[in-house]
N, CA, C and O of each residue as an XYZ file, in Angstrom:
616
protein
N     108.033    141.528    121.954
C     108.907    141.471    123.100
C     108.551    140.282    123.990
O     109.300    139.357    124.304
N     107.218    140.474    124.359
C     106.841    138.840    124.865
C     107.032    137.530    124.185
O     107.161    136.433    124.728
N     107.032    137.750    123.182
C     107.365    136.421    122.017
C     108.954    135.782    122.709
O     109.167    134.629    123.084
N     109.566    136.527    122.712
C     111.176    136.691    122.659
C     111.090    136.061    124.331
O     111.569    134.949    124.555
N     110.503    136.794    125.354
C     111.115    136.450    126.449
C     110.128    134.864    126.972
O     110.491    134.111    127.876
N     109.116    134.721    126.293
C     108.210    133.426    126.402
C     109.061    132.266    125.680
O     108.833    131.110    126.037
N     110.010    132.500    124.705
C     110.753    131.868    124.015
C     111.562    131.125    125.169
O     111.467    129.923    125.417
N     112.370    132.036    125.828
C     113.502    132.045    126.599
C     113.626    131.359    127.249
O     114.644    130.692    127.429
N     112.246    131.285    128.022
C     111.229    131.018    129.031
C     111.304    129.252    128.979
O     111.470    128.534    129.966
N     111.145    128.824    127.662
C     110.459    127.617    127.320
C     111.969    126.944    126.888
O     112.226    125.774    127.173
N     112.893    127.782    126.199
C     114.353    127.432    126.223
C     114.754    126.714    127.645
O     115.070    125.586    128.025
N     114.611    127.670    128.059
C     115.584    127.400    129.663
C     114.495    126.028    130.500
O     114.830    125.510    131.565
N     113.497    125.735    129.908
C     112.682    124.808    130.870
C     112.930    123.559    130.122
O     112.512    122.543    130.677
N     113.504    123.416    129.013
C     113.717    122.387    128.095
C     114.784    122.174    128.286
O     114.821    120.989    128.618
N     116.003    122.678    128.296
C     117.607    122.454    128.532
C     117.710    121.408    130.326
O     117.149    121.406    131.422
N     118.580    120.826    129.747
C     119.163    119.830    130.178
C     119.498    119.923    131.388
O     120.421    120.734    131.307
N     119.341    119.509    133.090
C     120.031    120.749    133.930
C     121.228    120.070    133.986
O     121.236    119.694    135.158
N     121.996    119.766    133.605
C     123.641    119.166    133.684
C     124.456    120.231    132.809
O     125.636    120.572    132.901
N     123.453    120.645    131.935
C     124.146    121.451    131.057
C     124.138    122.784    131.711
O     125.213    123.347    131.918
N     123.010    123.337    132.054
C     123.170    124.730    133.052
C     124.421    124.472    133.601
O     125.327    125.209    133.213
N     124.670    123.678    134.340
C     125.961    123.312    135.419
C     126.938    123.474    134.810
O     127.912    123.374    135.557
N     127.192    123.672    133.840
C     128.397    123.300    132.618
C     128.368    124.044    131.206
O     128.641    123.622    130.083
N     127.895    125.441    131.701
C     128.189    126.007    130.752
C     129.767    126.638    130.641
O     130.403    126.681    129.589
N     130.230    127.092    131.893
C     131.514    127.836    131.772
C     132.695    126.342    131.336
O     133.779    126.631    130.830
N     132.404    125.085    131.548
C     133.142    124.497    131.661
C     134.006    123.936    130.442
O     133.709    124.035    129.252
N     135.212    123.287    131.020
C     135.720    123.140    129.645
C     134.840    121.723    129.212
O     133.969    121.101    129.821
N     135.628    121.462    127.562
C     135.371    119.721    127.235
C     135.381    118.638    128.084
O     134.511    117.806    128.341
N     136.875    118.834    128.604
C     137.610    117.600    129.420
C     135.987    117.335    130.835
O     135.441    116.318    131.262
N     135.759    118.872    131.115
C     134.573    118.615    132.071
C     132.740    117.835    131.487
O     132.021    116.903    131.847
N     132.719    118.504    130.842
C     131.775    117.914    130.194
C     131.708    116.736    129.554
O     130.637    116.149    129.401
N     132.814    116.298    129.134
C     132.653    114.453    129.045
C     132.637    113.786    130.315
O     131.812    112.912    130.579
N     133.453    114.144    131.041
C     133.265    113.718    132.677
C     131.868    113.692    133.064
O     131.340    112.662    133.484
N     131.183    114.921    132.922
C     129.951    114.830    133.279
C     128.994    113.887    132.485
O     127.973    113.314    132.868
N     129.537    113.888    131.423
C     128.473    112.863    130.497
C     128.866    111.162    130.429
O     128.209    110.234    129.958
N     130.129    111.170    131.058
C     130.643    109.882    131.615
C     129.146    109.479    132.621
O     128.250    108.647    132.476
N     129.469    110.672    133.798
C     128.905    110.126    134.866
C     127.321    109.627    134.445
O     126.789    108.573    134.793
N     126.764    110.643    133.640
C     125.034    110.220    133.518
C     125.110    108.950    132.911
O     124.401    108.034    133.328
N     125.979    108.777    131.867
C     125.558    107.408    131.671
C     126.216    106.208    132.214
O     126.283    105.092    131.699
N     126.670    106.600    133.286
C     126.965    105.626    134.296
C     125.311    105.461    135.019
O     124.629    104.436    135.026
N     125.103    106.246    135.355
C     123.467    106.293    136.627
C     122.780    105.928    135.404
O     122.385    104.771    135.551
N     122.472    106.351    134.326
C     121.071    105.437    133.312
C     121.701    104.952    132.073
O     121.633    105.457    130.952
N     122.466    103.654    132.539
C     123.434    103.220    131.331
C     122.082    102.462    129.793
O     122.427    101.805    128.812
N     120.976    102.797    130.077
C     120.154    102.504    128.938
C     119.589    100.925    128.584
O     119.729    100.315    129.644
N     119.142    100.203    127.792
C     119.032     99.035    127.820
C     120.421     98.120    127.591
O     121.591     98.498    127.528
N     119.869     96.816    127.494
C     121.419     96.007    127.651
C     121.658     95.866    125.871
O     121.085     96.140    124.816
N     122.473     95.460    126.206
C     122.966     94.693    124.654
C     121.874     93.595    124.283
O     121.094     93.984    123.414
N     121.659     92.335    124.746
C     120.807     91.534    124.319
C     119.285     91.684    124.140
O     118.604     91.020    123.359
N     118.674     93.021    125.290
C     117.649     93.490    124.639
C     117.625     94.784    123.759
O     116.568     95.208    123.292
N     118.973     95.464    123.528
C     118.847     95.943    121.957
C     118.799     95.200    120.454
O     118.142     95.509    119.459
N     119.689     94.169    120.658
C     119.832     93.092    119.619
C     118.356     92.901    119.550
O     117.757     93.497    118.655
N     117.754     92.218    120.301
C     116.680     91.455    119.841
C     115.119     92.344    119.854
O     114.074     91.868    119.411
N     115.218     93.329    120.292
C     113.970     94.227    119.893
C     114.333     95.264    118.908
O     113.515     95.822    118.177
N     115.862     95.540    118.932
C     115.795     96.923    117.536
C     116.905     96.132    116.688
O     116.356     95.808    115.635
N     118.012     95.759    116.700
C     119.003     95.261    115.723
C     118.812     94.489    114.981
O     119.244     94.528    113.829
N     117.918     93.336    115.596
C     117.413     92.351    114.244
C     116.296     92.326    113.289
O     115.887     91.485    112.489
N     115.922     93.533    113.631
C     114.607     93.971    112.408
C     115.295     94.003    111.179
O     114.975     93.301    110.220
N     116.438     94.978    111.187
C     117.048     95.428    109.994
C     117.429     94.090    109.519
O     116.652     93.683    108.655
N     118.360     93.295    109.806
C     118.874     92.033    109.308
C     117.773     90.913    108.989
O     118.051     89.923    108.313
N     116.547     91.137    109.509
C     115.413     90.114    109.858
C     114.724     90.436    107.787
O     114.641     89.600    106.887
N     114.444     91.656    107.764
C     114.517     92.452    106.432
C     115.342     92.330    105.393
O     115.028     92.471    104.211
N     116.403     92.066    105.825
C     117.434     91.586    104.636
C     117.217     90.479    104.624
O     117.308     90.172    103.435
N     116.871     89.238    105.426
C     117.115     88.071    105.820
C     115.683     87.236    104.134
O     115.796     86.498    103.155
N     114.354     88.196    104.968
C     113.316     88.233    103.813
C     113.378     88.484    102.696
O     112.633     87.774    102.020
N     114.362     89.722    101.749
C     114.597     89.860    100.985
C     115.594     88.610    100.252
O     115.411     88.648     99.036
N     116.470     87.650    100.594
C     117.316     87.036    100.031
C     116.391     85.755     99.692
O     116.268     85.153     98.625
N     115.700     85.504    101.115
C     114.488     84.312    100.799
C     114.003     84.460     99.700
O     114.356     83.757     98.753
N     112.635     85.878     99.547
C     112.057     86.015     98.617
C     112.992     86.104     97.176
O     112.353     86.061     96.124
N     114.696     86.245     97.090
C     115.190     86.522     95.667
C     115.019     84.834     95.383
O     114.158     84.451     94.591
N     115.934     83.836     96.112
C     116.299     82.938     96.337
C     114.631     81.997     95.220
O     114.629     81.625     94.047
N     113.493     81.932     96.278
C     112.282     81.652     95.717
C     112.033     82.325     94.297
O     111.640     81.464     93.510
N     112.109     83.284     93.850
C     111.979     83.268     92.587
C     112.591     83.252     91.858
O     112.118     83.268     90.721
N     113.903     83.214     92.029
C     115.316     82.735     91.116
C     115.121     81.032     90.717
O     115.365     80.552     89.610
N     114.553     80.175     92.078
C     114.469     78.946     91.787
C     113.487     78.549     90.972
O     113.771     77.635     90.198
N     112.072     79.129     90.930
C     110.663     78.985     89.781
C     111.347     79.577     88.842
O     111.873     78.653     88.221
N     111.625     80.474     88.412
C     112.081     81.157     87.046
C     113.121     80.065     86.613
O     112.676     79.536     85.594
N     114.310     79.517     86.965
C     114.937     78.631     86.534
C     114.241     77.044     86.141
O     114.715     76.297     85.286
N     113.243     76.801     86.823
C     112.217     75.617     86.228
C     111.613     75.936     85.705
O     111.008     75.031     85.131
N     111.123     77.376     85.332
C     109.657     77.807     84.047
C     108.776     77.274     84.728
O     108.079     76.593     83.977
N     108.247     77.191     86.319
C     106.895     77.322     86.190
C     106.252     78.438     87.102
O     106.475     78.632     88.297
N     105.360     79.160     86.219
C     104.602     80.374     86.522
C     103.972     80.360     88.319
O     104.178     81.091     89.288
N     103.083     79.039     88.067
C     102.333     78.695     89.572
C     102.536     78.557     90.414
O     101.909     78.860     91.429
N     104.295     77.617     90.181
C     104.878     77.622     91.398
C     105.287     78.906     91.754
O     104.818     79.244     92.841
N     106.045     79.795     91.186
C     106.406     80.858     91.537
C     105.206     81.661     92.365
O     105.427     82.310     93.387
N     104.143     81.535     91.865
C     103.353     82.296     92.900
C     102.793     81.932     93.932
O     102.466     82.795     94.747
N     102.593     80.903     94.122
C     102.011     79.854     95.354
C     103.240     79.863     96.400
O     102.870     79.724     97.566
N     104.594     79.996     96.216
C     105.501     79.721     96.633
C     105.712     81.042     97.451
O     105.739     81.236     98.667
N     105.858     81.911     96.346
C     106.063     83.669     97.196
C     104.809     83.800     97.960
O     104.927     84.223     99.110
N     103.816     83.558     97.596
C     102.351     83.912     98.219
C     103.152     83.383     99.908
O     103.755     84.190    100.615
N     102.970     81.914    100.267
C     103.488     81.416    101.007
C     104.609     81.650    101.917
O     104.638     81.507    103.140
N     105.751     82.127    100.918
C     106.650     82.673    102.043
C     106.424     83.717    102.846
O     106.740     83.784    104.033
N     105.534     85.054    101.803
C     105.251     86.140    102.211
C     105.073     86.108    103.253
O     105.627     86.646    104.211
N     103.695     85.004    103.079
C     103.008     84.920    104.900
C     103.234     84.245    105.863
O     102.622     84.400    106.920
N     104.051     83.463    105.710
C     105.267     82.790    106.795
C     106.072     84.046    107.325
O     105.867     84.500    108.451
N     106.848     84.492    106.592
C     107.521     85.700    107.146
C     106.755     86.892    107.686
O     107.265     87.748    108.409
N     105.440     86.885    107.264
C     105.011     87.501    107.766
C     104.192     87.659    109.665
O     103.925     88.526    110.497
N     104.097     85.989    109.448
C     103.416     85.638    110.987
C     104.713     85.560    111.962
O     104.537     85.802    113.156
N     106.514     85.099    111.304
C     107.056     85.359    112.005
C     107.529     86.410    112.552
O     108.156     86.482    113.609
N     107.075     87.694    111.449
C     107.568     89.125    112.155
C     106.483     89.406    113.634
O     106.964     89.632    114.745
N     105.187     89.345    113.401
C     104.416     88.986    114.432
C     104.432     88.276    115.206
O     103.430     88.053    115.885
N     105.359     87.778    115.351
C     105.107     86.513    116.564
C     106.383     86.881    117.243
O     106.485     86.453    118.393
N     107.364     87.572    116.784
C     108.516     88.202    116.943
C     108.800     89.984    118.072
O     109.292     90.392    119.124
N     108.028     90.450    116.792
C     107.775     92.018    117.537
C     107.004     92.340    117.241
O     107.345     93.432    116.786
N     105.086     92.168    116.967
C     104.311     92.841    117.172
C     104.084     93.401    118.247
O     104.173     92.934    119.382
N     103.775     94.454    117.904
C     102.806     95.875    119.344
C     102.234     96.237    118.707
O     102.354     96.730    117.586
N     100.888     95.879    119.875
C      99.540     96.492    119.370
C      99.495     98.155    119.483
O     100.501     98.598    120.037
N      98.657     99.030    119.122
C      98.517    100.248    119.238
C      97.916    100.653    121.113
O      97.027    100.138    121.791
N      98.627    101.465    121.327
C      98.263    101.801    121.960
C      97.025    101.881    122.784
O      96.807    101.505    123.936
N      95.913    102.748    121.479
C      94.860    102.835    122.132
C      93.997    101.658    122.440
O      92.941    101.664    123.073
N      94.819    100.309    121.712
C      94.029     99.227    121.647
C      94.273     98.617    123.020
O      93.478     97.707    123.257
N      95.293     98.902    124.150
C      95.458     98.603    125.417
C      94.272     97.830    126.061
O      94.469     97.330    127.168
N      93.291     97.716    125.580
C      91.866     97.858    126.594
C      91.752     96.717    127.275
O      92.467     95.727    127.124
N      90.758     96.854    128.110
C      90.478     95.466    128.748
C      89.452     94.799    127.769
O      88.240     94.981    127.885
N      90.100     93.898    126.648
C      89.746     93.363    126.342
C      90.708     91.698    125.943
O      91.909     91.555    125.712
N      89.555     90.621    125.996
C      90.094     89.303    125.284
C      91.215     89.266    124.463
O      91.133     90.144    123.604
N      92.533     88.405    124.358
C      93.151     88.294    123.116
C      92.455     86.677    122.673
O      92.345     85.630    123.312
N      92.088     87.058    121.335
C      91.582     85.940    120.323
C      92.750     85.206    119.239
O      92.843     85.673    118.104
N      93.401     84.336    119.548
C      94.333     83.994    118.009
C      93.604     83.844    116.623
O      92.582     83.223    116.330
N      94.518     84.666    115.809
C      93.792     84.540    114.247
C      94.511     84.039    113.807
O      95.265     83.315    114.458
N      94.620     84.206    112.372
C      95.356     83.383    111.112
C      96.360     84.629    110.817
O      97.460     84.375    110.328
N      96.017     85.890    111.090
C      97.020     86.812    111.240
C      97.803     87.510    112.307
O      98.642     88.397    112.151
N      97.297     86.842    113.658
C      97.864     87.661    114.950
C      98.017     86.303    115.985
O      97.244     85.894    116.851
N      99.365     85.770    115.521
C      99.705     84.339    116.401
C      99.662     84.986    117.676
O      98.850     84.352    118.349
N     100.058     85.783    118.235
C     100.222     86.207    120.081
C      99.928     87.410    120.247
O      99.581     88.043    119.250
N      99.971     87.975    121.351
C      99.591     88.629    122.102
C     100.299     90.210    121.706
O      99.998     91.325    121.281
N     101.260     89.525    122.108
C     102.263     90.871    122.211
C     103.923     89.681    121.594
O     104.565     88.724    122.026
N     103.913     90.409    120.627
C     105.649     89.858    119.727
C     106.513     89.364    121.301
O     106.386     90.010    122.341
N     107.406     88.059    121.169
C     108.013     87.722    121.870
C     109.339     88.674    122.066
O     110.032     88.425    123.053
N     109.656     89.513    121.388
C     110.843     90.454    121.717
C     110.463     92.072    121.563
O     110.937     92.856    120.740
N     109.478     92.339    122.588
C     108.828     93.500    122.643
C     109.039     93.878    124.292
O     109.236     93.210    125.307
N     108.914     95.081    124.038
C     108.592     95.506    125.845
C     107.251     95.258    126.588
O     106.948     95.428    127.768
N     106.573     94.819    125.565
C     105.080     94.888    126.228
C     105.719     93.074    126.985
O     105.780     92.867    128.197
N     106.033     92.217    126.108
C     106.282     90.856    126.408
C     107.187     90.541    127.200
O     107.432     89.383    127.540
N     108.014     91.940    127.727
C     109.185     91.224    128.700
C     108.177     91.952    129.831
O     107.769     91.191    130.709
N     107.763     93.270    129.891
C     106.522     93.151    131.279
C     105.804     92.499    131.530
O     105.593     92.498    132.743
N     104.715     91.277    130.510
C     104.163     90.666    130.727
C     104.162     89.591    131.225
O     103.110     89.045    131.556
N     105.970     88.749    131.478
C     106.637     87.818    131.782
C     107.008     88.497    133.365
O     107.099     87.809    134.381
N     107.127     89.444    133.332
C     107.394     90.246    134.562
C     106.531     90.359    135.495
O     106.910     90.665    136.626
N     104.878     90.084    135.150
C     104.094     90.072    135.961
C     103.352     91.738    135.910
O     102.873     91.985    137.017
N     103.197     92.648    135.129
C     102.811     93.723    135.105
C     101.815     93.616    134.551
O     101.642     92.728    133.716
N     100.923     94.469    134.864
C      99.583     94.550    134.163
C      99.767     95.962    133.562
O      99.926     97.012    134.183
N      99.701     95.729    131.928
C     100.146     96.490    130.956
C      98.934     97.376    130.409
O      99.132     98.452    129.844
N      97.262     96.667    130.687
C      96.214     97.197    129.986
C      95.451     98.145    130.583
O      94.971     97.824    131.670
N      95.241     99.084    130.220
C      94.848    100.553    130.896
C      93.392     99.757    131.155
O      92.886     98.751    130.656
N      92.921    100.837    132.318
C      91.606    100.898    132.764
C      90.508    101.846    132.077
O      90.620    102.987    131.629
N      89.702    101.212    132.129
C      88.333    102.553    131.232
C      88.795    104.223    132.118
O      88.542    104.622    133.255
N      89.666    104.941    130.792
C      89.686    106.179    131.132
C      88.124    106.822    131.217
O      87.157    106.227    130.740
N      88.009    108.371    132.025
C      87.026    109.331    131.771
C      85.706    108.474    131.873
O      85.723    107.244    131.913
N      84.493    109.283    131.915
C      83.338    108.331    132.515
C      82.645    107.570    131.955
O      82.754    107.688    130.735
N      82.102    106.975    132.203
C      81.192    105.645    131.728
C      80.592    105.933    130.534
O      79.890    106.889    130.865
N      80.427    105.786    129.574
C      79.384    106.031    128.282
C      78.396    105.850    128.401
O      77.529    106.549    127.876
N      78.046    104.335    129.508
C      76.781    104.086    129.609
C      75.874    104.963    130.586
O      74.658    104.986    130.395
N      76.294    105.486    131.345
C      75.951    106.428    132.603
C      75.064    107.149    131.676
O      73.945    107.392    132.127
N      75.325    107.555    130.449
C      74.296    108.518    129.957
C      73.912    108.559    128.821
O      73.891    109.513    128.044
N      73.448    107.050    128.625
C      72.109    106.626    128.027
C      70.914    106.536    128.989
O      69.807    106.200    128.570
């Protein structure tokens, strides 16, 4: 019986409150209402959906035609080496441009620490990321040493 009404409980704290408001109501009301919310949080724009989520997919196809393209052209000259020196190469071209594009680091890696450039991590934070449009924004994105000191108790 407690199962059931703890359920209920956790139902009703999860639901939507626009929707409480709108249960008796008709359709015609409830698009109205769902007009209005996404009028007040109309979401990101178009140009930063394009360029942080829409062009991955195409960015992916884009790699795939390269990479057919490159080994359609060695296989048509017969030579083995080139073919692999060539894909090796593109791989990792395309690969530093997906990184240099939209890498995000993990989370927990936030820290206050140095960024170092490697041979695999051209920047910081991918130029079409959220971390990189706050960082242009002037925000300080890197968490502070959570919970207490480690060293305190050595």
């Amino acid at each position: 019986m407690t199962s059931t009404r703890e359920a209920e409980a956790t139902s009703a704290d999860t639901e939507i409150p626009w929707d409480r408001d709108l249960e008796g109501a008709s359709p015609e009301d409830r698009v109205a209402a769902e007009k209005a919310r996404a009028l007040r949080e109309p979401g990101p724009s178009w140009r930063t959906w394009l360029l942080q989520s829409a062009l991955r997919a195409y960015y992916i196809l884009g790699i795939l035609v390269a990479d057919v393209q490159v080994v359609v052209l060695w296989i048509e000259l017969g030579s083995v080496v080139g073919l692999v020196v060539s894909l090796i190469l593109a791989i990792y071209l395309e690969f530093l441009l997906y990184r240099y594009l939209w890498y995000r680091p993990r989370p927990e890696a936030l820290t206050e620490r140095v960024f170092h450039r490697t041979w695999y991590r051209p920047v910081e934070y991918g130029r079409w990321t959220v971390e990189a449009d706050l960082v242009r924004a002037g925000v300080a994105i890197r968490r502070a040493e959570e919970g207490p000191n480690l060293k305190e108790f050595l």
